[in-house]
KOLDODO-928827 format. One line per 4 residues: number of its first residue (from 1); for each residue x negated, z negated, y of N, C-alpha, C. Coordinates in nm, 4 decimals. Each point is the difference from the previous one (the first is absolute). Last residue first. Layout:
NUM	X,Z,Y,X,Z,Y,X,Z,Y  ...
REM end
This chain:
251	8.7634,-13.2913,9.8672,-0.0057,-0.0450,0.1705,0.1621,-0.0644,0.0430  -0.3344,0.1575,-0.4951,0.1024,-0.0417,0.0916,-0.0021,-0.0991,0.1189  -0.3515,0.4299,-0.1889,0.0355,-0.2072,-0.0230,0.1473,0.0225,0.0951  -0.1698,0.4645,-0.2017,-0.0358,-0.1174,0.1785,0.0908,-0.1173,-0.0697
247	-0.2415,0.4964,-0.1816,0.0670,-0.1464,-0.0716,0.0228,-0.0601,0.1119  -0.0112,0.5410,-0.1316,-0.0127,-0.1265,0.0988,0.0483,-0.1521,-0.0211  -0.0925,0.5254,-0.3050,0.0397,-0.1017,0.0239,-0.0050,-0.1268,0.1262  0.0064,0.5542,-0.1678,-0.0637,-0.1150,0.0170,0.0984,-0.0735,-0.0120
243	0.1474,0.2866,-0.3596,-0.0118,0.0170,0.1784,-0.0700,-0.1186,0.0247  -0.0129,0.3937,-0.3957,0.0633,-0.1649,0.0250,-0.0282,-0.0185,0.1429  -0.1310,0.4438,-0.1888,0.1235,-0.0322,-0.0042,0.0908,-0.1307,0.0076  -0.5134,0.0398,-0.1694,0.0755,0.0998,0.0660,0.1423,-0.0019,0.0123
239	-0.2840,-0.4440,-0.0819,-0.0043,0.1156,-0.1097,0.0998,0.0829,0.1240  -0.0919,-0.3947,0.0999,-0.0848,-0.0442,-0.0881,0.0078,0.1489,-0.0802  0.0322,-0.0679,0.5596,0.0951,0.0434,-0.1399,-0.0857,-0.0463,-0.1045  -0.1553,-0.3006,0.4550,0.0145,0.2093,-0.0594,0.0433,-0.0063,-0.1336
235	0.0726,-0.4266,0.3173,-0.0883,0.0511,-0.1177,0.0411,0.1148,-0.0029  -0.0260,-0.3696,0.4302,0.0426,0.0715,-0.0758,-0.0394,0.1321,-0.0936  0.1713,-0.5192,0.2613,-0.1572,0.0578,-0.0548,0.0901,0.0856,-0.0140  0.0522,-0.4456,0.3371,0.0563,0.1134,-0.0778,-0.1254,0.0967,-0.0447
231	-0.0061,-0.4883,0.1843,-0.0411,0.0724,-0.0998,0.0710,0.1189,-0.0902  0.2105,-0.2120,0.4623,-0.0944,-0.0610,-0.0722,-0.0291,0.0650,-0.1286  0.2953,0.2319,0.4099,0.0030,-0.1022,-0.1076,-0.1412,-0.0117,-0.0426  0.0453,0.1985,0.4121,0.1236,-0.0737,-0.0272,0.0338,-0.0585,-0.0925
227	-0.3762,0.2912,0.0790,-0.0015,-0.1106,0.1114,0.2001,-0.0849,0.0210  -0.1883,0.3626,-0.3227,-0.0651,-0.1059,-0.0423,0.0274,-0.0794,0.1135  0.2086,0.3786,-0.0227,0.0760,-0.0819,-0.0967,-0.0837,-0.1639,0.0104  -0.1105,0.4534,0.1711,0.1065,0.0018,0.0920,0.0661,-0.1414,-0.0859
223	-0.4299,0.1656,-0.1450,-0.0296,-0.0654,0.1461,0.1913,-0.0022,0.0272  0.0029,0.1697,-0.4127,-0.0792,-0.1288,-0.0306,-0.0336,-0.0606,0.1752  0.2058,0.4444,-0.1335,0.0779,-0.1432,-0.0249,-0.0614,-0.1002,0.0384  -0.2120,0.4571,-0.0895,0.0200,-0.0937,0.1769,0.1382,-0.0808,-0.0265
219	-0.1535,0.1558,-0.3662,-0.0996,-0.0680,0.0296,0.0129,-0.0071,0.1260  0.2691,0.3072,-0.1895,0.0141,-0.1295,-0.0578,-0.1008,-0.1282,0.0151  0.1159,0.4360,0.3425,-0.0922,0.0092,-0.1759,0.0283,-0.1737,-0.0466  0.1794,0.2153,0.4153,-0.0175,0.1077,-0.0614,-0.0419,0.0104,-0.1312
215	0.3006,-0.3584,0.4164,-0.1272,0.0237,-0.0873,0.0091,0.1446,-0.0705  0.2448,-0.0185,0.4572,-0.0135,-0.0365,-0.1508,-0.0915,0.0614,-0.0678  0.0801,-0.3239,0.5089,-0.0644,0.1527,-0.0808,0.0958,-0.0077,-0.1228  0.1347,-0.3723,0.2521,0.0120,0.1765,0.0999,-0.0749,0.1131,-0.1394
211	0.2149,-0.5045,-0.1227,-0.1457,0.0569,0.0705,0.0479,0.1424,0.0135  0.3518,-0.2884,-0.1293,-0.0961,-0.0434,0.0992,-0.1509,0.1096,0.0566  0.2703,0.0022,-0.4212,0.0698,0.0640,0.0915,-0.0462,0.0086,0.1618  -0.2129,-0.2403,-0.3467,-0.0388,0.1350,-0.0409,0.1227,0.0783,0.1218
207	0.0137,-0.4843,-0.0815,-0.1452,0.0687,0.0728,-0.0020,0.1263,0.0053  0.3593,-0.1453,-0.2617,0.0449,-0.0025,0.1845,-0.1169,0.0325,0.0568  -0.0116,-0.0296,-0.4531,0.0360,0.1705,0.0421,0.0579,-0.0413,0.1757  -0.1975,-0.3912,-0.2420,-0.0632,0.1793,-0.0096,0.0474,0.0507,0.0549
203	0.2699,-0.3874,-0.0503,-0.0889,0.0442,0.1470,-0.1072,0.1122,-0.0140  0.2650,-0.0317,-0.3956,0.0868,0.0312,0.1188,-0.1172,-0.0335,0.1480  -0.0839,-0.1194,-0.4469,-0.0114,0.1094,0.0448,0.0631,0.0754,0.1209  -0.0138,-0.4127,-0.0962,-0.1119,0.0149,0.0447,-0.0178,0.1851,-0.0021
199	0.3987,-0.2900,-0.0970,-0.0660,-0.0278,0.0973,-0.1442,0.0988,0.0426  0.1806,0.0091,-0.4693,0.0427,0.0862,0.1168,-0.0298,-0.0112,0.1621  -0.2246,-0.2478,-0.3334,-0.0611,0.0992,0.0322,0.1054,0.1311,0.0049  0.0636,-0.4638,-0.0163,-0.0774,-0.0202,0.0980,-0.0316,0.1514,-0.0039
195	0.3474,-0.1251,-0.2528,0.0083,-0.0090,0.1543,-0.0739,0.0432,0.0301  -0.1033,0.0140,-0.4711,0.1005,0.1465,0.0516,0.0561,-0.0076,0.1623  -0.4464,-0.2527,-0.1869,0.1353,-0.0293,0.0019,0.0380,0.1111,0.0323  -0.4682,0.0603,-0.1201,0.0697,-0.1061,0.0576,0.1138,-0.0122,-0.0360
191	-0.3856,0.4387,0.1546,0.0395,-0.1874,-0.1003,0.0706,-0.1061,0.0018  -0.0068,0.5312,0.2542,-0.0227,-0.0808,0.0057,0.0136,-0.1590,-0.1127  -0.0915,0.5898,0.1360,0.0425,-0.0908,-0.1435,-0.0372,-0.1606,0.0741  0.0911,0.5707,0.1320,0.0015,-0.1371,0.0483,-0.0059,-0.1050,-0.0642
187	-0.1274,0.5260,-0.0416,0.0856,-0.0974,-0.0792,-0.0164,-0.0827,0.0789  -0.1189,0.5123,0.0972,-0.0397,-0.1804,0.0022,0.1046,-0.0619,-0.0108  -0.1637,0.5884,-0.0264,0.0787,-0.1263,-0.0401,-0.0117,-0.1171,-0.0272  -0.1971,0.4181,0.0735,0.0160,-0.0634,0.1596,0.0873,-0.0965,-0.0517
183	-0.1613,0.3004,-0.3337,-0.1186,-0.0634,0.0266,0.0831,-0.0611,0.1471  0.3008,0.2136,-0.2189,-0.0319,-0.1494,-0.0756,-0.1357,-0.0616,0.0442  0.1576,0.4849,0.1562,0.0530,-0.1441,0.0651,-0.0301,-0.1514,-0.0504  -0.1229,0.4243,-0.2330,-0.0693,-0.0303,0.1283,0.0738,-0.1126,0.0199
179	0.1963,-0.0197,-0.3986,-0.1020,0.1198,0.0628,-0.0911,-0.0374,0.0880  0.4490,-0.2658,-0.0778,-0.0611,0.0822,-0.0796,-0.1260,0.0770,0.0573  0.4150,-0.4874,0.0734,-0.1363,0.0943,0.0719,-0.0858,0.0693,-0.1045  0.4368,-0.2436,-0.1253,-0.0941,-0.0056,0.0462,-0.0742,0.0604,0.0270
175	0.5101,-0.1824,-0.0268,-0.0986,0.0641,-0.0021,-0.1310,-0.0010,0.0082  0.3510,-0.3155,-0.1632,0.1079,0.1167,0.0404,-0.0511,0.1001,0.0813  -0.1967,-0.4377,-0.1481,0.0572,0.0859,-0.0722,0.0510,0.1670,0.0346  -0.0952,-0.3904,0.3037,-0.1412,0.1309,-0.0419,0.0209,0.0784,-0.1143
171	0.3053,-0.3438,0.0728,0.0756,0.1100,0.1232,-0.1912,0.1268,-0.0410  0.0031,-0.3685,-0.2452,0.1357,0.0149,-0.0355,0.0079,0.0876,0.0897  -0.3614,-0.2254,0.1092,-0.0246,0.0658,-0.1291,0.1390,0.0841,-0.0431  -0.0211,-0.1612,0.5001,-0.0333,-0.1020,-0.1532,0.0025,0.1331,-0.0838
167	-0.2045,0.1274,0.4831,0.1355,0.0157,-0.0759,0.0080,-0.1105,-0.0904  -0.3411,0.2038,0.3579,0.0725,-0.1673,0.0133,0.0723,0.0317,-0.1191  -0.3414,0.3554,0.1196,0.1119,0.0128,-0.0800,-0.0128,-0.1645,0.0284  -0.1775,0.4286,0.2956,-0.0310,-0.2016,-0.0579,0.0761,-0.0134,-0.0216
163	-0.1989,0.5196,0.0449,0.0969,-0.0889,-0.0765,0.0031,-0.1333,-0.0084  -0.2998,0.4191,0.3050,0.0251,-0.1630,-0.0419,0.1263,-0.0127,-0.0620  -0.0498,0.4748,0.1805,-0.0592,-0.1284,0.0593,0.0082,-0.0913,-0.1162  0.1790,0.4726,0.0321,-0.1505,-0.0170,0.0023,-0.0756,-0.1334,0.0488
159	0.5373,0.0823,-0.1820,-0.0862,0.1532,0.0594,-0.1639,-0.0820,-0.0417  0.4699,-0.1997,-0.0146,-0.1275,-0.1130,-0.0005,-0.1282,0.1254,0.0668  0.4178,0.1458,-0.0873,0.0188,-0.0891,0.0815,-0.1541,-0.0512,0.0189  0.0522,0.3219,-0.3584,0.0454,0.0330,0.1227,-0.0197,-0.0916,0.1379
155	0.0186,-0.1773,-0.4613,-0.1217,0.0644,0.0526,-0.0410,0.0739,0.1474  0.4373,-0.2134,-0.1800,-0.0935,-0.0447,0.0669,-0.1691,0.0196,-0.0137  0.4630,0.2234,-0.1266,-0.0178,0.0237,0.0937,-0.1035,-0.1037,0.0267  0.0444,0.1357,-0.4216,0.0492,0.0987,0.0535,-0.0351,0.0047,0.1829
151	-0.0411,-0.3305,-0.3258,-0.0502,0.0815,-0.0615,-0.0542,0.0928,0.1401  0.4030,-0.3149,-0.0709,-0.1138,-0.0407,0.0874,-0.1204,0.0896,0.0231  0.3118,0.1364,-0.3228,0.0490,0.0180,0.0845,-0.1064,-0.0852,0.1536  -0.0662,-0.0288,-0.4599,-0.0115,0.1222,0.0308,0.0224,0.0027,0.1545
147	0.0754,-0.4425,-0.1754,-0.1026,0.0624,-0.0036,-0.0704,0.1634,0.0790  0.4435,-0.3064,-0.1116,-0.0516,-0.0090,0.1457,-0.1110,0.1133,0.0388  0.1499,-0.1608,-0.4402,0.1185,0.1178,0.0446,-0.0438,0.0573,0.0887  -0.2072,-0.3729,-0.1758,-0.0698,0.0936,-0.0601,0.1225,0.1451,0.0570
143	0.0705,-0.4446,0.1529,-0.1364,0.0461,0.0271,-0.0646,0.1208,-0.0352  0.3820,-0.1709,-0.1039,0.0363,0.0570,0.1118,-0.1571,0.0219,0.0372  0.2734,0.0292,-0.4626,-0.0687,-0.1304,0.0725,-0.0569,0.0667,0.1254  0.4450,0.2295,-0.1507,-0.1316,-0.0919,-0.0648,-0.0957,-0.0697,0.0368
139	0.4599,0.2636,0.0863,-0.0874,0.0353,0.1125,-0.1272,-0.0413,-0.0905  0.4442,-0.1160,-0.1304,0.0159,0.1168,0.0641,-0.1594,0.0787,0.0321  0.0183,-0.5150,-0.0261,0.1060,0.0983,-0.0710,0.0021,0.1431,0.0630  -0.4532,-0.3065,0.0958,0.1800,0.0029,0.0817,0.0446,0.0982,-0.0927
135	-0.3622,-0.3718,-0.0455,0.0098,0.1365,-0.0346,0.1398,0.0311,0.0070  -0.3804,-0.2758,0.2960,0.1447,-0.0097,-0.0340,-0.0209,0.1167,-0.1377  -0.3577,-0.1571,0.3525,0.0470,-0.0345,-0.1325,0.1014,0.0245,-0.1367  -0.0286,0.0219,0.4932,-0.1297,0.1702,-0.0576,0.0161,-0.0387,-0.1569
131	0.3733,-0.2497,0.3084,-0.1211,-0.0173,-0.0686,-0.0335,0.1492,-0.0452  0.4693,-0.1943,0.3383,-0.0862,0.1054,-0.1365,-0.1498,0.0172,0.0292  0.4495,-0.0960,0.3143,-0.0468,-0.1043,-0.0460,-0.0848,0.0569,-0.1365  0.1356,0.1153,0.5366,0.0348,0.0346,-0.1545,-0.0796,-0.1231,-0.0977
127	0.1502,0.1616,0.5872,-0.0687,-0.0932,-0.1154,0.0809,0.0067,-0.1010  -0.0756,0.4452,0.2811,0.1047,-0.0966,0.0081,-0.1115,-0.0980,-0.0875  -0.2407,0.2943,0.3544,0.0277,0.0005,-0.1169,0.1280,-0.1030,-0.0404  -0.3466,0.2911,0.3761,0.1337,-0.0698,-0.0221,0.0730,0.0153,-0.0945
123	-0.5429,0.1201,0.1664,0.1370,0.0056,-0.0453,0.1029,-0.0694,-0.0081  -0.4409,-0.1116,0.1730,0.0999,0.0959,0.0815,0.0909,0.0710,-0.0413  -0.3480,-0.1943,-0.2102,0.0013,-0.0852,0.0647,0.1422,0.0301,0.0832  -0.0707,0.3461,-0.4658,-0.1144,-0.0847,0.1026,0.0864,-0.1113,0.1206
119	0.0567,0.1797,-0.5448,0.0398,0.0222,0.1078,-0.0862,-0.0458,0.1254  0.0817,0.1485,-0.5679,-0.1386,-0.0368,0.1038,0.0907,0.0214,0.0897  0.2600,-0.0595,-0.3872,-0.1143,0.0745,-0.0565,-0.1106,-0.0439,0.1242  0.4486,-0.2167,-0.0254,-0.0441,0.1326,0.0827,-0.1370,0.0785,-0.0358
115	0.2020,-0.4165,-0.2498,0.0849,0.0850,-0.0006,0.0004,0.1584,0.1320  -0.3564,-0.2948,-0.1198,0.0915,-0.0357,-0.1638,0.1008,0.1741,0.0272  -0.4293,-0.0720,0.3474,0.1238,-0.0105,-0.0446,0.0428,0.0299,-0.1609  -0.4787,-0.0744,0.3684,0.0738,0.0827,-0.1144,0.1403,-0.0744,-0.0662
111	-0.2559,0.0486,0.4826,0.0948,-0.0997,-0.0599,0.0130,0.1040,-0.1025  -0.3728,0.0455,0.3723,0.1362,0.0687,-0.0404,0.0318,-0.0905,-0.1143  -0.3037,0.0194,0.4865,0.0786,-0.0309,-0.1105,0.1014,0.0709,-0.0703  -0.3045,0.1777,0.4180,-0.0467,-0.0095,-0.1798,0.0541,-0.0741,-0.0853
107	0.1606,0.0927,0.4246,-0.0426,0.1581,-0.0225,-0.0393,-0.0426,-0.1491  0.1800,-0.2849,0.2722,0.1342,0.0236,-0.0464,-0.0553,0.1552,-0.1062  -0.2895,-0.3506,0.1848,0.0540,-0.0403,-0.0918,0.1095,0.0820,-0.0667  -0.2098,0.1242,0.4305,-0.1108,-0.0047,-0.1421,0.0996,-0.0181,-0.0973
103	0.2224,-0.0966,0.3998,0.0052,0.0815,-0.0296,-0.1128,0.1125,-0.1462  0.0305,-0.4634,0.1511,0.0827,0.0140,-0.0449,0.0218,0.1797,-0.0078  -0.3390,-0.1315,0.1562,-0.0347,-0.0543,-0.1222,0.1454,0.0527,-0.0489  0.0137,0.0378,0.4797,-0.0954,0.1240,-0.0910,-0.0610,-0.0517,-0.1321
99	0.2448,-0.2989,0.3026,0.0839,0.1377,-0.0268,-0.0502,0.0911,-0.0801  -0.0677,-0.4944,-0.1231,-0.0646,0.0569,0.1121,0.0824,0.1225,0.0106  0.1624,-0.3887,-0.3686,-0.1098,0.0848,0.0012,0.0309,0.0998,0.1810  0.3055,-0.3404,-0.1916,-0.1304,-0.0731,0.0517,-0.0906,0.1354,0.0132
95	0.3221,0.0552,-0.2687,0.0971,-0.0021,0.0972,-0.0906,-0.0709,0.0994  -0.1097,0.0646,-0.4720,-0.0758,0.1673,0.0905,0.0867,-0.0843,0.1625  -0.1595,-0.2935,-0.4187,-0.0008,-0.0171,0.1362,0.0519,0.1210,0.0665  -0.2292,-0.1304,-0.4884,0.0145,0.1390,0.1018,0.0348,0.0051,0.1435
91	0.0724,-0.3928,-0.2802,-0.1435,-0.0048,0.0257,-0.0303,0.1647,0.0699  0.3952,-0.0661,-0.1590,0.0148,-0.0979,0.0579,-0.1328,0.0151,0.0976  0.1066,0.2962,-0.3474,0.0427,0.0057,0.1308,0.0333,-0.1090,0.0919  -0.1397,-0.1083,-0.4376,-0.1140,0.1128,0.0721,0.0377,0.0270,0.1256
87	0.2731,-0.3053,-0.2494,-0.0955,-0.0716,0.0326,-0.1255,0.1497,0.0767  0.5689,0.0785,0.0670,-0.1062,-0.0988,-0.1097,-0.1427,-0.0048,0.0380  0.3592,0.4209,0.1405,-0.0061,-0.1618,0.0327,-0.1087,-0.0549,-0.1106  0.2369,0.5114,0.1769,-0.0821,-0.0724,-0.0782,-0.0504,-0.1296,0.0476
83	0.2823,0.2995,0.2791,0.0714,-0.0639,-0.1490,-0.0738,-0.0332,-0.0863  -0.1600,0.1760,0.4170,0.0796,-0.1693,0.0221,0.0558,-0.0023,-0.1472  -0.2692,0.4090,0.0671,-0.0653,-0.1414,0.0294,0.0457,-0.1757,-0.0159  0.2289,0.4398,-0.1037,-0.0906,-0.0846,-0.1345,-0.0679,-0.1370,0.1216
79	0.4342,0.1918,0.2009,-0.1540,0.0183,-0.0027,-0.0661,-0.0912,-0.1219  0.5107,0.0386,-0.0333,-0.0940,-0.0880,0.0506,-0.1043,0.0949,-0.0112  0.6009,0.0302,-0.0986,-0.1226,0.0068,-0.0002,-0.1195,-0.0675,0.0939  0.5263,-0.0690,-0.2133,-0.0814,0.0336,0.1051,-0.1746,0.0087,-0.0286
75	0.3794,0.1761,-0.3441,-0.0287,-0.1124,0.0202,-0.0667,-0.0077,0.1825  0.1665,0.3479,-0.3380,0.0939,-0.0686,0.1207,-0.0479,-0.1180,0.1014  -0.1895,0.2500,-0.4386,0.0133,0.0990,0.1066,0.0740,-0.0512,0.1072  -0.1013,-0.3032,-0.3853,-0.1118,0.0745,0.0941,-0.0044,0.1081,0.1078
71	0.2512,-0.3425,-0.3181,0.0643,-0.0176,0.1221,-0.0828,0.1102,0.0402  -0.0885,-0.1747,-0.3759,0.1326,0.0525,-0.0203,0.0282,0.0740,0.1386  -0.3385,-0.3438,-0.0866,-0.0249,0.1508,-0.0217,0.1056,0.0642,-0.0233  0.0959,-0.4504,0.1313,-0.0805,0.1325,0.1772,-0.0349,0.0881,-0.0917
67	0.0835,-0.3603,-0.3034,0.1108,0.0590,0.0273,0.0018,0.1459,0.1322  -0.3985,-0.3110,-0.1777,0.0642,0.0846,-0.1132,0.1136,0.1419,0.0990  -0.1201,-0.4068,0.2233,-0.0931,0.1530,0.0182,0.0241,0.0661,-0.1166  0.2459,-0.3635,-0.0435,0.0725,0.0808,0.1443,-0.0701,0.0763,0.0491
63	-0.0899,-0.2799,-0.4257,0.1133,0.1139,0.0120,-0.0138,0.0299,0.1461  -0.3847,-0.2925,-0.1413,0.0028,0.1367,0.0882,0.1424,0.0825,-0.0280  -0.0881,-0.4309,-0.2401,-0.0196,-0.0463,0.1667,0.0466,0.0974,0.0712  -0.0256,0.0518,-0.5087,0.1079,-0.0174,0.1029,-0.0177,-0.0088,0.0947
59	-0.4080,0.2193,-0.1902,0.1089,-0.1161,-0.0220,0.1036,-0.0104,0.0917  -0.3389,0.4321,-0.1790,0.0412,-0.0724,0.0764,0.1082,-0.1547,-0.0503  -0.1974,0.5002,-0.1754,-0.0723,-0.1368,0.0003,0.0200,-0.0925,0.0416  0.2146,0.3821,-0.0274,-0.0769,0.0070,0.1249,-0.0416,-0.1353,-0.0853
55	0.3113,0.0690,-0.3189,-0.1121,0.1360,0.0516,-0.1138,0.0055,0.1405  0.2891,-0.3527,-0.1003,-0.1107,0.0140,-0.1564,-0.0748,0.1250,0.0598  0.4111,-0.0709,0.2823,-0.0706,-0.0960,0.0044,-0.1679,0.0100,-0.0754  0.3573,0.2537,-0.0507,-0.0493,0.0436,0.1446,-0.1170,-0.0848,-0.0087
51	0.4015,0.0607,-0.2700,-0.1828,-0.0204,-0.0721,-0.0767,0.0347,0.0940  0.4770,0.0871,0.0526,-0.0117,-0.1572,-0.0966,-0.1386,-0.0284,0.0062  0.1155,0.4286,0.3862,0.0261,-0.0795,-0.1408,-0.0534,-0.1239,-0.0562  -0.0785,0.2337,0.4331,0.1562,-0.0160,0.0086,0.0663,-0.0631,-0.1580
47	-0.4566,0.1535,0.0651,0.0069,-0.1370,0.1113,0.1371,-0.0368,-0.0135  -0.1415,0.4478,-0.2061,-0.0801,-0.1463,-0.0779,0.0731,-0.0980,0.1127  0.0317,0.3937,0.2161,0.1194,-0.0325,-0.1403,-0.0557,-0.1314,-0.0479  -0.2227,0.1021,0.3462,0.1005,-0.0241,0.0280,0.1390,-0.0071,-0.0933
43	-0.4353,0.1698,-0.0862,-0.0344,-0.1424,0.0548,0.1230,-0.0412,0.0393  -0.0172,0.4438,-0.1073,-0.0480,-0.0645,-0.1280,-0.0135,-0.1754,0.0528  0.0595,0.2881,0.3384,0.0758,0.0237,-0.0711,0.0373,-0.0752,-0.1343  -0.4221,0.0056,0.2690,0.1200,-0.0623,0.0745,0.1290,-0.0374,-0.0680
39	-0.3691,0.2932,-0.1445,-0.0001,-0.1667,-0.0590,0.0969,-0.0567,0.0772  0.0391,0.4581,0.0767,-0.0128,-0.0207,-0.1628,-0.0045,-0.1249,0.0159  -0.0694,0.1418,0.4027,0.0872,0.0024,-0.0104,0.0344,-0.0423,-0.1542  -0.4576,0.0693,0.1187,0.1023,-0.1398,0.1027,0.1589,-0.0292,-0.0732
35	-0.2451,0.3961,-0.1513,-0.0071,-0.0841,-0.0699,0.0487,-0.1823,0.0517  0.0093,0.4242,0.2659,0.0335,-0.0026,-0.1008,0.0187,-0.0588,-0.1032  -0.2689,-0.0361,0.4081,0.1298,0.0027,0.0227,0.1168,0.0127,-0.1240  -0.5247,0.0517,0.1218,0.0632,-0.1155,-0.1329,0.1501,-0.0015,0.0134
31	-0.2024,0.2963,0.3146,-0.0211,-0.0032,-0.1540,0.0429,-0.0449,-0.0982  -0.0918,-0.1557,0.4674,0.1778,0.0796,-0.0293,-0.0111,0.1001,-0.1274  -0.2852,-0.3533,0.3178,-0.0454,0.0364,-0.1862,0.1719,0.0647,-0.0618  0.1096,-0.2713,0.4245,-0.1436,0.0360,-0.0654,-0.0334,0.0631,-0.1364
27	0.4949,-0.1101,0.2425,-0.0909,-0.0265,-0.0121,-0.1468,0.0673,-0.0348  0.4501,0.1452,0.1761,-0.0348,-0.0753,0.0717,-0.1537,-0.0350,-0.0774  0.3584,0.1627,-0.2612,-0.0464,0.1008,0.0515,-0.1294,-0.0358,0.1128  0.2910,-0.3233,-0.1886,-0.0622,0.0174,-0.0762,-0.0698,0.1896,0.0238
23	0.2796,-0.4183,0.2220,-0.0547,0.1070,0.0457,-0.0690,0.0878,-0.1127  0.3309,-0.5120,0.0254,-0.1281,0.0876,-0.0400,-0.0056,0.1633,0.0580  0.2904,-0.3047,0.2857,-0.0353,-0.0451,-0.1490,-0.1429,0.1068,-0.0199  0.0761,-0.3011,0.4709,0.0308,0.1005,-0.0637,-0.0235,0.0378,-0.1617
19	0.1617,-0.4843,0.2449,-0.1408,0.0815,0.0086,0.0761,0.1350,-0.0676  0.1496,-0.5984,-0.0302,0.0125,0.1395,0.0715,-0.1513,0.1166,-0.0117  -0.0043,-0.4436,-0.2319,0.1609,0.0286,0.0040,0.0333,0.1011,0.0973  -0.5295,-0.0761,-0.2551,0.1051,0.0195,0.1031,0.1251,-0.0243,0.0052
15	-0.4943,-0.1346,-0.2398,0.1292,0.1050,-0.0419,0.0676,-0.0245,0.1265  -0.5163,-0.0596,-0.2707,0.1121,-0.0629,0.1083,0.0886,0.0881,-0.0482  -0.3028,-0.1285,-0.4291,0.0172,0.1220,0.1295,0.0895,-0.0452,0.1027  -0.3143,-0.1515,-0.4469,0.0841,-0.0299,0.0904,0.0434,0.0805,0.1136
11	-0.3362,0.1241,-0.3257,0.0654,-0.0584,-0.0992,0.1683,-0.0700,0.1001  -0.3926,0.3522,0.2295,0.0435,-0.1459,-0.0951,0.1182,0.0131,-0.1005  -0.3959,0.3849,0.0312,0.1344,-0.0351,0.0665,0.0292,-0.1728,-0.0296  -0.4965,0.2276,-0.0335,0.1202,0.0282,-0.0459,0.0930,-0.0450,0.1058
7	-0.3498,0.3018,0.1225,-0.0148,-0.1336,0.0230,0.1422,-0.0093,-0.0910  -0.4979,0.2886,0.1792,0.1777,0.0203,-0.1032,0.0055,-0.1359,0.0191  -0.3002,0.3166,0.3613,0.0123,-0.1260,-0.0390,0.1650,-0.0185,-0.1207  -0.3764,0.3830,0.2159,0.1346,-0.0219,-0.0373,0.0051,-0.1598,-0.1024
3	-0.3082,0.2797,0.4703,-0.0209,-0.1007,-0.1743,0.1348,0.0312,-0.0681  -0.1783,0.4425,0.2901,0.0437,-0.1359,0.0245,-0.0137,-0.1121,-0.1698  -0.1075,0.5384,0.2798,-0.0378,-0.0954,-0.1042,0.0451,-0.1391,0.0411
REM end
């Protein structure tokens, strides 16, 4: 029994001028392997055409991450750990984290992906440039494509512990906790600014990598949370099938 901590992806990703390319046999959740391949595909045509732009949502600034989805099977690759950047993985810290947190971290994060469906800390992924948002040609809106297929393998994963979902709304799209499991399911909800409460979700899940046990019931959140942030609370489902909730002030 372990927690399983979700966490989206940034929006910014490092990148390399040397490194090995994609592996795609190599990664996690070798299930989704199939459908990887579909949005890749589908992501890499869209990118090479006129409307690359409109379709990823994106502005000029980003042609040259536009342009890396073209590139995906050649490209050099990165440990999710190091190819996710911005304001959570900032506040996540893992390259600061202890041997045996870091090794926690590698057991319960997992990164729901636009374009890898779920990978963990220790995969090696190329940088791509694509929103849960998106509705990718070929493929449709990706959240709802994503679905089944998340479906499939993260019940499995998560097995008999704790769900602490960090995600924005846009990546929680793309599943949610059914059945039994929905009773172990905690939302992270912090108030505020979209900084302050990636920031903040992000040192969550560093406490949470931090501590040795894992919690078992949504109510041992509360001693492993309260001596690091200030008036965190938390509410039981308002109806079956919704997931607690944890509120913690931004930190």
């Amino acid at each position: 029994m372990r927690v399983l901590i979700l966490l989206p992806p940034s929006e910014s990703k490092a990148v390399r001028a040397r490194g090995a390319a994609l592996r795609p046999e190599t990664l996690s959740a070798p299930a989704l392997a199939p459908q990887r391949e579909r949005v890749a595909a589908a992501l890499a045509q869209v990118s090479a055409g006129p409307e690359a732009m409109e379709v990823l949502g994106v502005g000029a600034s980003l042609t040259e991450e536009v342009a890396r989805n073209t590139r995906l099977a050649t490209a050099p690759t990165l440990p999710a750990r190091e190819l996710y950047t911005g304001v959570l993985y900032d506040a996540l810290d893992l390259t600061t984290l202890d041997p045996a947190s870091a090794r926690r971290a590698t057991r319960r994060l997992r990164v729901v992906s636009a374009l890898y469906g779920l990978v963990r800390m220790s995969d090696r992924l190329a940088p791509y440039r694509l929103s849960m948002g998106v509705n990718l040609p070929g493929v449709g809106p990706l959240a709802t494509a994503w679905r089944p297929h998340l479906e499939q393998v993260l019940p499995e994963d998560a097995g008999h512990g704790l769900v602490v979902d960090c995600r924005s709304s846009t990546y929680a799209a793309a599943w949610t906790p059914t059945g039994e499991l929905a009773r172990r399911w905690v939302t992270v909800r912090v108030p505020g600014a979209s900084h302050m409460a990636k920031h903040t979700r992000g040192l969550v899940a560093r406490v949470l990598c931090e501590e040795p046990s894992d919690p078992r019931r949504p109510e041992a959140l509360m001693p492993l949370l309260a001596d690091r942030f200030d008036g965190v609370e938390l509410y039981e489902p308002a109806r079956p099938g919704r997931p607690w909730v944890l509120d913690v002030p931004p930190a």
